[in-house]
N, C-alpha and C positions, 0 to 999 in steps of 0.2 A: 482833761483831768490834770491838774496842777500836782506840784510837788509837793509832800507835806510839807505845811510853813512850820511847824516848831520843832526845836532839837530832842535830840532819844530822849526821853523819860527814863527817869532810875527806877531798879529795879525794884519790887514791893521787898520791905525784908520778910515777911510774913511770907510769900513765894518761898524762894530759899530755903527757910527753915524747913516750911510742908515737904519741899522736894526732894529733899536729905532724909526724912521721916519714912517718904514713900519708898524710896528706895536706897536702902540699908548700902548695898556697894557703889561705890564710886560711880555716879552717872556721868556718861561722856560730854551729855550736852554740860552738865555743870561744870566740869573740868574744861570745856570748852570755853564757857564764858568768863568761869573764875579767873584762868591763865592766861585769854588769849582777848575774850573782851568778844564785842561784836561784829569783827572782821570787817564791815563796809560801815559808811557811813554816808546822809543821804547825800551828800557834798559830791561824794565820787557817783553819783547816778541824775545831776541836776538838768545837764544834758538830753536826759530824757523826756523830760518832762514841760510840758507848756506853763506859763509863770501866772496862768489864767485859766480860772474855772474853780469847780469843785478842791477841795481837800483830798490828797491821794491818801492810800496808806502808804503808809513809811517804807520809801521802796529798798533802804537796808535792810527791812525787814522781810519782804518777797524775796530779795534777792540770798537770803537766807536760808528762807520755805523752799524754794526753789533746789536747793543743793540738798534739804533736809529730805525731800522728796526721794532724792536717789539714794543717800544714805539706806532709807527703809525702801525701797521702790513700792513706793504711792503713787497713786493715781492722782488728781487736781484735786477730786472729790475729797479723796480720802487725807489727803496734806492738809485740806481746809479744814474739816472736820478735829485732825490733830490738832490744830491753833486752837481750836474752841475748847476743845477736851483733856486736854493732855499739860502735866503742869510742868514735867520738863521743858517742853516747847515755850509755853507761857515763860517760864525764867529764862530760856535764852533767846527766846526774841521783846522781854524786858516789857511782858502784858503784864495786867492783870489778871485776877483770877479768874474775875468775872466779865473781861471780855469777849464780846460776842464773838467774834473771829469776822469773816467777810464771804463774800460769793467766792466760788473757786474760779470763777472767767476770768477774775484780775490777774491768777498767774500766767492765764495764755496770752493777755494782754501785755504782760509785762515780758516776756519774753517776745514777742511779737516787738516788742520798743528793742530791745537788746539786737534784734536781727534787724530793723529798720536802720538803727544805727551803729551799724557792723560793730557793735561792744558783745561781741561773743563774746572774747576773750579777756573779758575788762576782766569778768569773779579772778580767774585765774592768774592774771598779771596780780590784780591786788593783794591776794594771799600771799604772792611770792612775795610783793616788795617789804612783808610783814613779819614774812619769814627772816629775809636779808636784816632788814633793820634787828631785829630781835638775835640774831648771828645763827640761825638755825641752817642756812642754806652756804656753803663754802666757795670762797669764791678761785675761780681757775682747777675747780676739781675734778671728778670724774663724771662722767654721764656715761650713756647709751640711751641707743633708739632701738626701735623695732615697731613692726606694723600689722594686724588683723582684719581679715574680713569682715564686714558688716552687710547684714541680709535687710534689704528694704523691707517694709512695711506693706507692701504688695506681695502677692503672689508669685511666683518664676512661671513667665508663661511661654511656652513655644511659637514657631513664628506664625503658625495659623491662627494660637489664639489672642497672637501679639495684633495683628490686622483685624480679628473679629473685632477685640475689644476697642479697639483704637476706634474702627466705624463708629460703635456702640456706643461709648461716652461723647463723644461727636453729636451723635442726635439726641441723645438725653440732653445734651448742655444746649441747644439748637432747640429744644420741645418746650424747655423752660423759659427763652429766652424768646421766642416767634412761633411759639402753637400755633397760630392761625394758617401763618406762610408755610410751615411741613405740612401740615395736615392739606393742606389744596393738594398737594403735588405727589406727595410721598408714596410709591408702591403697598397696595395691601399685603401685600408677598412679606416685606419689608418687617410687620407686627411677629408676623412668627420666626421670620431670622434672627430678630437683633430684641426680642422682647426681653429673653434673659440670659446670663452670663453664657460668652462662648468658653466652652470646657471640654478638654482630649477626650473625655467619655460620649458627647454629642457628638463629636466630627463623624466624618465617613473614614472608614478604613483601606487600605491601599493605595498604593503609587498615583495611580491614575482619577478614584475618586477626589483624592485629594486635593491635588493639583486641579481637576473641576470647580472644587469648591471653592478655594484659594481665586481663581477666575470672577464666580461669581463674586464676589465680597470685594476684588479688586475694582469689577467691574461699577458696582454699586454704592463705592467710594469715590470714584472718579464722578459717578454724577451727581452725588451732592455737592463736590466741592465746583462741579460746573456752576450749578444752581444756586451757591453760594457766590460764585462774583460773576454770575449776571445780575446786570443794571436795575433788573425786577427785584431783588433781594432786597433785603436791608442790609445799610453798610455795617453796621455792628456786628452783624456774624462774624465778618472778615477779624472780627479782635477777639473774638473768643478764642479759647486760649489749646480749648481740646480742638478744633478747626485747624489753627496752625502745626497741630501735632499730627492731625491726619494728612493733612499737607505733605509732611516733613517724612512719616511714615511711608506714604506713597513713594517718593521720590527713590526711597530707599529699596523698597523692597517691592515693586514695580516694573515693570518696563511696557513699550508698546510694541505689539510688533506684529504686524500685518492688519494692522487695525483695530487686535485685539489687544486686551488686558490682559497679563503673566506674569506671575510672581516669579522673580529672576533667581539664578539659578543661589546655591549659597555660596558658591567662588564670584560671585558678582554683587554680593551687599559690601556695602562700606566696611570700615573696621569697625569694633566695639565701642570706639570712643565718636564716632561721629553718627549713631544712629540711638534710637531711642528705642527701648524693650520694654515699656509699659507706659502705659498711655497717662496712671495714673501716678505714678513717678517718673516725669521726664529726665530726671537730675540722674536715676538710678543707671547704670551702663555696667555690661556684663564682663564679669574679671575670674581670672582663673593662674592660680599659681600650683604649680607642678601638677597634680592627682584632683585640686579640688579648685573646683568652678563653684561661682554665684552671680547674684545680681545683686547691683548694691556699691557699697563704699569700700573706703580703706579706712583706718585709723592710725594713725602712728603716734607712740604715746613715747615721751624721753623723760629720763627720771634720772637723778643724780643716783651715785654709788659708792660714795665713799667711806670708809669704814669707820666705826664708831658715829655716826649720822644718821640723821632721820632721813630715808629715802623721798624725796619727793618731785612728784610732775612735775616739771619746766616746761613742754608744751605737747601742744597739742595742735595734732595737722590733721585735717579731714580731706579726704580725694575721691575722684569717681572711681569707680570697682578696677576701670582697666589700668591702670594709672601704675606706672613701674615705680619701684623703693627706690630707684637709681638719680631718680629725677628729683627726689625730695629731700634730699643731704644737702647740697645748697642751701635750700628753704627754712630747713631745720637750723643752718648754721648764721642764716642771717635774722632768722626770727632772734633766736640767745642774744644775737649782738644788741639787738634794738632793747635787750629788756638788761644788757648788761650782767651776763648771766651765762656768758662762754666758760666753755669747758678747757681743759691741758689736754686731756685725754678725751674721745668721743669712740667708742663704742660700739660694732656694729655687726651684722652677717654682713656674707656676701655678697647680696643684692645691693646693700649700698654703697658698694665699694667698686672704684674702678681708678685707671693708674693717673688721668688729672687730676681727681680728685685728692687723692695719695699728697699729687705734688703741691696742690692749690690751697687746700688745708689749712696747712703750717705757714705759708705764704701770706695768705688772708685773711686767715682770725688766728692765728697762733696756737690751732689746734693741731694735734697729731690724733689723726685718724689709723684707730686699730680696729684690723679686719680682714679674716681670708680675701687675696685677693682669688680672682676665678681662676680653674684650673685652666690651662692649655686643651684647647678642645681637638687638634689636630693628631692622625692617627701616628706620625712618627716620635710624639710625645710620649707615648702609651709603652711602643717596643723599644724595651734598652738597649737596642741593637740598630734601630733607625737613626735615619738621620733629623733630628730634630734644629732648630734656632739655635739653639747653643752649641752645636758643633760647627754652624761655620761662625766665621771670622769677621766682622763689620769694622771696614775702615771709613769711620765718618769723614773725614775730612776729602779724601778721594770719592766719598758716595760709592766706594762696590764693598762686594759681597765676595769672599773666598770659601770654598765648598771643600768639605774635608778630603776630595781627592787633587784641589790644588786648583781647578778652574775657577775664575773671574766670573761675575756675574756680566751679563751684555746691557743691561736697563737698567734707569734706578728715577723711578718717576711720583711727586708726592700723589696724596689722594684721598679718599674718604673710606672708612667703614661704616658697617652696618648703620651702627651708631651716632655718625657724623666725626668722629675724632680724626684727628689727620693723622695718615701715617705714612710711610713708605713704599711703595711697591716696586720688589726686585726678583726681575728674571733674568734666568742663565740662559746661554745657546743651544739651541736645538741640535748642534753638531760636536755640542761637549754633555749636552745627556741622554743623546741617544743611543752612542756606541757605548756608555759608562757601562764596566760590569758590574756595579755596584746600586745600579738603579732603582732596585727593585726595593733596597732599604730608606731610598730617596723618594722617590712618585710612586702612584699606583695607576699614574695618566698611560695611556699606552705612547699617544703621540707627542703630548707637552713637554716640552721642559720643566724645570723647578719654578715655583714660586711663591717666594717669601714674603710677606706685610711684614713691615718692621715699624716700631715707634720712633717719636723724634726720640734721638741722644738720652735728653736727662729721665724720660717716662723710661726708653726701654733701661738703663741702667738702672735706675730705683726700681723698677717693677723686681726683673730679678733679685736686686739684695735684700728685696720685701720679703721675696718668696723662699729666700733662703733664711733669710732670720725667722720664717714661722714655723721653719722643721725645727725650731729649737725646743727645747721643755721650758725652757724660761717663757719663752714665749705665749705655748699652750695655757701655761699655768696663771698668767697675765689675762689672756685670754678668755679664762673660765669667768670672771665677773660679770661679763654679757651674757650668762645665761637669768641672769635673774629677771631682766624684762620680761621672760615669756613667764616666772611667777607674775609680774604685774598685770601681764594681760588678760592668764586665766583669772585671776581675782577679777579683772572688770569682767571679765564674761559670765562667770558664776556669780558673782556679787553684784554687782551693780547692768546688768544687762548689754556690755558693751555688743553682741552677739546680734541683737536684733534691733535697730533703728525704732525709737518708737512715731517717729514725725514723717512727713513726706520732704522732700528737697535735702540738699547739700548743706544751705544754710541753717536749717532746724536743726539736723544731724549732728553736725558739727557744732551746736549747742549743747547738743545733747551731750557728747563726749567732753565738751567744756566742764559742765556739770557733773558729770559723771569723776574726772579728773580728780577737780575741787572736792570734791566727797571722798574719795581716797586719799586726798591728802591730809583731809583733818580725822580719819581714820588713824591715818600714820603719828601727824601730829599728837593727839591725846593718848595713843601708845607709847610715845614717846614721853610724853611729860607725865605718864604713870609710870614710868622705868620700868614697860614691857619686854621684855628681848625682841629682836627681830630674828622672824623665823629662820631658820636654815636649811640650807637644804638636804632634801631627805635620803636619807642612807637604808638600804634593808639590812636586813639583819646579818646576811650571809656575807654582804659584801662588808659591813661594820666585822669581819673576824679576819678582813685581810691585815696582815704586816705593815705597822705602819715605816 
């Protein structure tokens, strides 16, 4: 399917007039068009399209549908149906009245082109660069980030019914593809196991049945994938896509041992990030921050914040579910730079915060990263009476450590945390803290001496003066601007569905929140160019009678 070969068509004026008639207040898409015009144009989507074949429709105009979709959250059906019916629509995607509209397949097509040719993120670059030109978007201003769970489009299945189902789509996708070659060989047993969905309500109950049953199913995987790359097979199985999942599954959640099949133990599966939890979403991987667990993504959504401004998304990052905040502040700060769109101030909790970053920041894009760093998790931090880091004494230059009763430390060796960051590792002698009478506010080792992780020089110096300048009220009060992301968030999850993926994969997803984005922003915008206020946040009533 080719590009449309001719440019937009101006709008009917007879449209307009009717659409103003129909609706008496100020209609957004009118306001949208009148002000802002038709946002894309088919120039920035040529790339997608083959320069031979059919006449496409106007893929400024899908790509439009597309975003118009999440605005009302439509179905494909129901978007297509709005082009045909609907004369706001008609005036700003610049139809007639009387045209017929199209099948709705073209929109899954055209997004399908968007993900083939990693332009997810084209809608949303484009608006910005539309914003910048027109001066809506400030430049070296404020942002923040913040990020939400998103729940796949599958089910949450446990690990019984993660291996049922895994066999299970396996020989549906194997039944359609070589009926002939399952049905020779296949168990009749096989019809009443995997005929239909495995679900916690069929399994067997207790320890031991279950673990049987887990056996069988293990066992009954292994032999079709034997059966699968014997030489008798056809070679095509081997590329089916749910085959290498049960593969992949096996491997994971398997072992052999004594000749037999066992599901291993759950201290012995891989992490969250290297194993797959639904057969029908491979992309999907299980993630859990404090009290709440899912299966699924992440979203992290950044939005400028500066005052008297139209707030709007600058980007959007989509991750798998396990996937820490810590890792994506980088990502976030080299995406801005590419779009020319860095912040002075960036925004953030504590999960995106850690003391290179702190330092790397200001260093690398000229941003000053605000943001609780984490608290000290060690018990002599806690009692004001312990001995914590800041009562002894660090001579860098010598490499030791003096301990507030005036002993030397004996070692001072670099090294790795948890994390991989480098740091220092320093111990005292075992013949300066064993007799100490003062121990007990020092270790709670009976036999060890002390020891300290310490940061290189300029991390652990800035760390501290971080963490002193955030007991300030100035600071707090600086502070509070970063709460307004989690308003943006619930808006997508109430409004716009950011809450539940409606696609399968990473790549879909992460369209999705593209689009989703894009719709909040011309939300924002045409609030904006109505001289709405921007909401505030909310006070009750009781605390509105405190003293100002």
């Amino acid at each position: 399917m080719s590009m449309h070969p001719h440019p937009i068509q101006p709008v009917p004026e007879n449209t307009a007039t009717v659409a103003h008639l129909a609706f008496p207040k100020v209609n957004r898409y009118i306001t949208l068009r009148d002000e802002i015009g038709t946002l894309f144009t088919d120039e920035d989507f040529r790339d997608l399209f083959s320069a031979y074949g059919q006449s496409a429709i106007s893929p400024w105009q899908l790509a439009l549908i597309c975003i118009l979709q999440f605005l009302e959250d439509l179905t494909d059906r129901q978007a297509a149906e709005a082009v045909r019916s609907r004369i706001d629509w008609k005036y700003l995607l610049g139809l007639e009245l009387t045209d017929p509209g199209f099948d709705y397949s073209v929109l899954s097509e055209f997004r399908a082109r968007l993900i083939e040719s990693r332009a997810e993120q084209r809608l949303l670059d484009l608006l910005l660069v539309e914003c910048k030109t027109r001066g809506w978007l400030k430049q070296r201003g404020k942002q923040r980030t913040d990020s939400t769970h998103v729940l796949a489009a599958t089910r949450t299945l446990n690990r019984l019914e993660c291996v049922g189902e895994t066999l299970r789509a396996a020989l549906n996708s194997i039944a359609t593809i070589a009926p002939d070659w399952l049905q020779a060989w296949v168990p009749l047993e096989w019809f009443d196991r995997y005929r239909r969905s495995i679900e916690e309500y069929h399994l067997p109950k207790g320890i031991t049945p279950r673990q049987e049953y887990a056996a069988v199913i293990g066992t009954d995987g292994m032999q079709l994938l034997e059966r699968v790359w014997d030489d008798s097979a056809p070679s095509e199985l081997r590329t089916i896509p749910t085959v290498e999942i049960l593969r992949r599954t096996w491997v994971n959640q398997y072992q052999i041992v004594e000749g037999q099949v066992q599901l291993r133990a759950a201290k012995n599966i891989p992490p969250a990030g290297e194993r797959i939890d639904s057969p029908y979403d491979p992309d999907a991987r299980f993630g859990n921050k404090r009290s709440t667990t899912w299966t699924g993504y992440k979203v992290h959504w950044t939005e400028t914040c500066d005052d008297e401004q139209v707030h709007l998304i600058t980007h959007v990052m989509t991750t798998h579910g396990h996937q820490t905040d810590l890792g994506q502040t980088p990502q976030v700060h080299m995406a801005l730079k590419a779009k020319a769109l860095l912040p002075a101030e960036h925004m953030v909790d504590t999960a995106y915060v850690d003391s290179p970053l702190m330092l790397n920041s200001p260093r690398d894009y000229g941003i000053e990263l605000v943001g609780p760093m984490r608290p000290v998790a060690n018990w002599q931090s806690h009692d004001p009476e312990a001995y914590d880091l800041k009562r002894f004494q660090i001579n860098w230059e010598t490499q030791t450590v003096t301990c507030p009763q005036g002993k030397k430390s004996k070692s001072w060796g670099s090294g790795k945390d948890t994390a991989g960051r480098s740091i220092f590792n320093v111990k005292f002698s075992s013949k300066d803290c064993s007799p100490c009478a003062q121990r007990s506010l020092c270790t709670r080792c009976k036999r060890s001496p002390r020891h300290l992780m310490v940061r290189p020089k300029e991390e652990h110096e800035a760390v501290e003066a971080i963490r002193q300048q955030q007991k300030t009220q100035e600071w707090q009060e600086r502070y509070d601007r970063r709460a307004g992301i989690e308003g943006t968030l619930a808006t997508g999850i109430q409004v716009f569905g950011l809450r539940q993926t409606r696609y399968i994969g990473l790549a879909k997803t992460h369209l999705q929140h593209v689009f989703s984005a894009v719709a909040m922003n011309i939300c924002r915008l045409v609030s904006w160019l109505n001289d709405e206020p921007i909401s505030k946040k909310r006070v009750s009533r009781f605390a509105a009678l405190a003293p100002t």
